[in-house]
Backbone as a printed PyTorch tensor [residue, N CA C, xyz], in Angstrom:
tensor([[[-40.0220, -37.3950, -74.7290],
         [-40.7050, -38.2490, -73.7690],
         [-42.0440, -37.5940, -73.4180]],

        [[-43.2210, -38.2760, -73.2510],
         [-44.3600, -38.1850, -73.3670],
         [-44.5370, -37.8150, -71.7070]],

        [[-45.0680, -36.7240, -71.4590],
         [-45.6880, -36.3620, -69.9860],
         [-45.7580, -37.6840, -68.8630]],

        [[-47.0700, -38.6240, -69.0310],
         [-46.9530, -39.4800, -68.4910],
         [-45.8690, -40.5430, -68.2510]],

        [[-45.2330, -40.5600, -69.4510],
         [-44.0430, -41.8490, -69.2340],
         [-42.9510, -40.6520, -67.8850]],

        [[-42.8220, -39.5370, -68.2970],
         [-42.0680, -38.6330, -67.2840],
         [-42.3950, -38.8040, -65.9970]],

        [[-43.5010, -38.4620, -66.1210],
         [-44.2700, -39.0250, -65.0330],
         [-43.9440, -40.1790, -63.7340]],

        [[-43.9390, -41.1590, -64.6600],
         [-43.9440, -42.5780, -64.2120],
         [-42.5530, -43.1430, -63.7660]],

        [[-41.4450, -42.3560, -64.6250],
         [-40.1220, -42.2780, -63.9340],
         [-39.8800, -41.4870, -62.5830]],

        [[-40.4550, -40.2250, -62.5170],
         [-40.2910, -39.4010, -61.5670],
         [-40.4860, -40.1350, -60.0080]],

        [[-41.8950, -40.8900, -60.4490],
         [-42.6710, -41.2660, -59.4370],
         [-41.5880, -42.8800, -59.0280]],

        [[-41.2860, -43.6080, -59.8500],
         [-39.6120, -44.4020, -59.4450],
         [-39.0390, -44.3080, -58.8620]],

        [[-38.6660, -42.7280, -59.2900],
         [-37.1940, -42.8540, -58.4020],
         [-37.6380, -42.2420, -57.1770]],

        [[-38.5860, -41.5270, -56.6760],
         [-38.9290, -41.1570, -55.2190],
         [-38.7440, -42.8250, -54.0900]],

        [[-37.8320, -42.5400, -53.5500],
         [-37.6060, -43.6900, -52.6390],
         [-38.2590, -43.1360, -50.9890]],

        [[-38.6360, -42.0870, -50.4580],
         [-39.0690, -41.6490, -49.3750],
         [-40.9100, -41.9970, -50.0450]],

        [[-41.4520, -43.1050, -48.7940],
         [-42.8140, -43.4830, -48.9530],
         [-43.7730, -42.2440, -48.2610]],

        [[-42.8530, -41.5530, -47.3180],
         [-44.2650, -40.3710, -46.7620],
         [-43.8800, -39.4870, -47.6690]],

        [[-42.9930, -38.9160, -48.6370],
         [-43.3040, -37.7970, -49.6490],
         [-44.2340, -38.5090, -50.8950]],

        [[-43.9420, -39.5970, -51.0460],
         [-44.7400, -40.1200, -52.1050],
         [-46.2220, -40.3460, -52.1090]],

        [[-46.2140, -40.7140, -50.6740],
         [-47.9090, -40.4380, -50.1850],
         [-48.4940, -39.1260, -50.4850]],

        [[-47.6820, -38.1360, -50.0440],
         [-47.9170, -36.6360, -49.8190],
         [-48.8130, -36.3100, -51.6040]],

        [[-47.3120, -36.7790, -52.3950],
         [-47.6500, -36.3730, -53.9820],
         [-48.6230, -37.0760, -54.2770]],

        [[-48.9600, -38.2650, -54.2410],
         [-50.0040, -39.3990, -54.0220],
         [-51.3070, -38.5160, -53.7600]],

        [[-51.8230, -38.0900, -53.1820],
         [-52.9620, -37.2120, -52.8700],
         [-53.0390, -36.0910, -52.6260]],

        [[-52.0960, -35.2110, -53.2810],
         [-52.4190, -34.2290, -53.6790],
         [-52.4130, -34.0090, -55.3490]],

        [[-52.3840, -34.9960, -55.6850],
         [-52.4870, -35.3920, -57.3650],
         [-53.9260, -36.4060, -57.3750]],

        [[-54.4550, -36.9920, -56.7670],
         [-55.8240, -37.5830, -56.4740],
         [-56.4000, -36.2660, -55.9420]],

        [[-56.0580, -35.3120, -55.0780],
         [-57.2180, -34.3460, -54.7910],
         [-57.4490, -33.6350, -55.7800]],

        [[-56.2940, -33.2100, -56.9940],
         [-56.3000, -32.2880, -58.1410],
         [-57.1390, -32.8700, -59.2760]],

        [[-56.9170, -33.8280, -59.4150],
         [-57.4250, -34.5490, -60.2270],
         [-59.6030, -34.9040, -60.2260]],

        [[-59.3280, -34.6960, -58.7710],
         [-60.8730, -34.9720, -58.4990],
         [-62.0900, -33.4960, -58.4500]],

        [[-60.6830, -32.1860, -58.6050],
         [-61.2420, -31.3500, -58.2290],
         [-61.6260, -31.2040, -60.0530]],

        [[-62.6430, -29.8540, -60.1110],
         [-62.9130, -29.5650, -61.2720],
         [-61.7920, -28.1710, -62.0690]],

        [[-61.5850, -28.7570, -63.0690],
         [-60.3710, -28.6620, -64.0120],
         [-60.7720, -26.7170, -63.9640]],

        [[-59.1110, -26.4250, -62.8210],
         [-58.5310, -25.1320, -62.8120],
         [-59.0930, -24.1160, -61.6130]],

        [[-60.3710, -24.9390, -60.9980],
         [-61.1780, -24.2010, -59.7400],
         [-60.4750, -23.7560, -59.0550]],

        [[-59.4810, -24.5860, -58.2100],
         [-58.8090, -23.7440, -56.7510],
         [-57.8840, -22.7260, -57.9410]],

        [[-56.9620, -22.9920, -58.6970],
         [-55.6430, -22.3740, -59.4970],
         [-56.5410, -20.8200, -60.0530]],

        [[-57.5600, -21.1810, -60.7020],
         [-58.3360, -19.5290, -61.4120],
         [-59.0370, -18.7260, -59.8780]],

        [[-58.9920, -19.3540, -58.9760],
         [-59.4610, -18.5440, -57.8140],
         [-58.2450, -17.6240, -56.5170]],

        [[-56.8940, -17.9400, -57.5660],
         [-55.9980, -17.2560, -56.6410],
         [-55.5110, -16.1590, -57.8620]],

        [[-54.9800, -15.1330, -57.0330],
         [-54.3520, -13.6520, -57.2830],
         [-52.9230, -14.1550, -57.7540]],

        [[-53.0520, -13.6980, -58.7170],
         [-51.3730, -13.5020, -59.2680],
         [-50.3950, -13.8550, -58.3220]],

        [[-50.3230, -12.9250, -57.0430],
         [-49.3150, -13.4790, -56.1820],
         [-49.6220, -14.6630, -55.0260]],

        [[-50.3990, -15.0900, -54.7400],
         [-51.0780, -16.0000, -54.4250],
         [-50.5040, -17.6690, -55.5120]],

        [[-50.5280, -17.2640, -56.6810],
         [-50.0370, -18.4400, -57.7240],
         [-48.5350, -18.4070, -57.9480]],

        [[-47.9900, -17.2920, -57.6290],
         [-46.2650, -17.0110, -57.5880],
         [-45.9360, -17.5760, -56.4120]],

        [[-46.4600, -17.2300, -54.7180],
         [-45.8870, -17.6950, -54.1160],
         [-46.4070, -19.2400, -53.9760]],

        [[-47.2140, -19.9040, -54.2390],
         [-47.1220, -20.8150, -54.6750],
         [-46.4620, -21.9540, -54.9590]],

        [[-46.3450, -21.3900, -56.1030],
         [-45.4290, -21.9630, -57.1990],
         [-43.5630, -22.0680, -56.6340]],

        [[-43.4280, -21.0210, -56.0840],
         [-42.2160, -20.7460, -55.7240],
         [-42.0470, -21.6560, -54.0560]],

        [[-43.2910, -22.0650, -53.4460],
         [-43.3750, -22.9850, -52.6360],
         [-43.0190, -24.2350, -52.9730]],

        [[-43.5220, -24.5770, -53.6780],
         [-43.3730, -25.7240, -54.4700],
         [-41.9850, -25.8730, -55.2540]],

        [[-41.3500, -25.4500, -55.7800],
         [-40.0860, -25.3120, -56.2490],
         [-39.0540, -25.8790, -55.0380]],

        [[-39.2580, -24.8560, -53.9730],
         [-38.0440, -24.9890, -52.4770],
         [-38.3640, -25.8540, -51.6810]],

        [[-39.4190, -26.4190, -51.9390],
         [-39.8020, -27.8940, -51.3980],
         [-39.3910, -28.9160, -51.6350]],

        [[-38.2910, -29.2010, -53.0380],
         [-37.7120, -30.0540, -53.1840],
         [-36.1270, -30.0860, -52.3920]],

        [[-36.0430, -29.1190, -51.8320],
         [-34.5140, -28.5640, -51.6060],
         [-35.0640, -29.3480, -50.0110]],

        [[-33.7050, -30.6390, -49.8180],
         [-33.7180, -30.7560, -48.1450],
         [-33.6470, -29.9170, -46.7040]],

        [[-33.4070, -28.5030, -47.0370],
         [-32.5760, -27.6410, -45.9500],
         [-34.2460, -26.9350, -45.6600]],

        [[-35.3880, -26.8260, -47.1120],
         [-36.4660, -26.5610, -46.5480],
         [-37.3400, -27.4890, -45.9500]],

        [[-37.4970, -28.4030, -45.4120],
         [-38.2070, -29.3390, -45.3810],
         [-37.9080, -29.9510, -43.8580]],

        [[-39.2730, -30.4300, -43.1290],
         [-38.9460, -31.4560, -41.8160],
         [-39.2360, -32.7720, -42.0620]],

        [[-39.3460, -33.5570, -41.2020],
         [-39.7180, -34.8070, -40.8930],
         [-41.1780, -34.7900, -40.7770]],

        [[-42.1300, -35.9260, -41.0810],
         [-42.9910, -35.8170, -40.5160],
         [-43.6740, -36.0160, -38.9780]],

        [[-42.3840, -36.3860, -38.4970],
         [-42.4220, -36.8700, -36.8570],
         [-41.6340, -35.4980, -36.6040]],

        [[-40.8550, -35.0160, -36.7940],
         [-40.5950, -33.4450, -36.1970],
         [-41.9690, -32.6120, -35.7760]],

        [[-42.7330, -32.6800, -37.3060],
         [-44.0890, -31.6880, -37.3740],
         [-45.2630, -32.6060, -36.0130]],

        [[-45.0910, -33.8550, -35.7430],
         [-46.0090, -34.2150, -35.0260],
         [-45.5670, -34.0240, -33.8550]],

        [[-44.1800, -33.6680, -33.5410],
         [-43.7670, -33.8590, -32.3050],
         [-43.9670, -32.6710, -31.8700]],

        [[-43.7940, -31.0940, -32.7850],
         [-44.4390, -29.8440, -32.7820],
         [-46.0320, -29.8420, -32.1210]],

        [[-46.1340, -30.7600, -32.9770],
         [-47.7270, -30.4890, -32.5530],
         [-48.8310, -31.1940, -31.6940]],

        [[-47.6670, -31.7090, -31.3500],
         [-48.3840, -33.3150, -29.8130],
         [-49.3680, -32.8110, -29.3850]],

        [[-49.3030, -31.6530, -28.9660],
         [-50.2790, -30.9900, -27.4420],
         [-51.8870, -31.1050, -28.4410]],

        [[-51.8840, -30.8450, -29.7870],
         [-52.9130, -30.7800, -30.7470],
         [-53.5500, -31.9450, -31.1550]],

        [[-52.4830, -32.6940, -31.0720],
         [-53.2390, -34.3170, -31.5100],
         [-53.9560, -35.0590, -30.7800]],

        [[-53.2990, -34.6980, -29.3380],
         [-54.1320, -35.3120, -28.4570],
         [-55.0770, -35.5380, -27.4200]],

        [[-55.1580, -34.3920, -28.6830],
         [-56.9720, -33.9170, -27.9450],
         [-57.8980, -34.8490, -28.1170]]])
């Protein structure tokens, strides 16, 4: 199976619309940036932890709500 067709399934079966937004533009910001700028400007461990961010981000037990994080951060928003 060809990258994109992978792709295009992945992006299917996501049934949560605020993670899909999330991937949604941060795949429009990557895409717009110039090919490898932010990725060749980090340190080895800088791209490990990373990467390893990204991995445990799919796991539910790491992850909030996005109304948890706003409700954290009320006093900030409404300024």
């Amino acid at each position: 199976m060809k990258t994109k067709e992978a792709f295009h399934l992945l992006i299917d079966q996501i049934k949560d619309e605020e993670r899909l937004q999330s991937y949604y533009d941060l795949v429009k910001r990557l895409s717009n940036a110039p090919d490898g700028q932010l990725w060749n400007s980090l340190t080895d461990d800088q791209r490990a932890d990373l990467l390893l961010s990204y991995e445990e981000s799919f796991k539910p037990e790491n992850t909030i709500s996005h109304e948890e994080v706003r409700k954290m951060h009320e006093s900030w928003l409404t300024r």
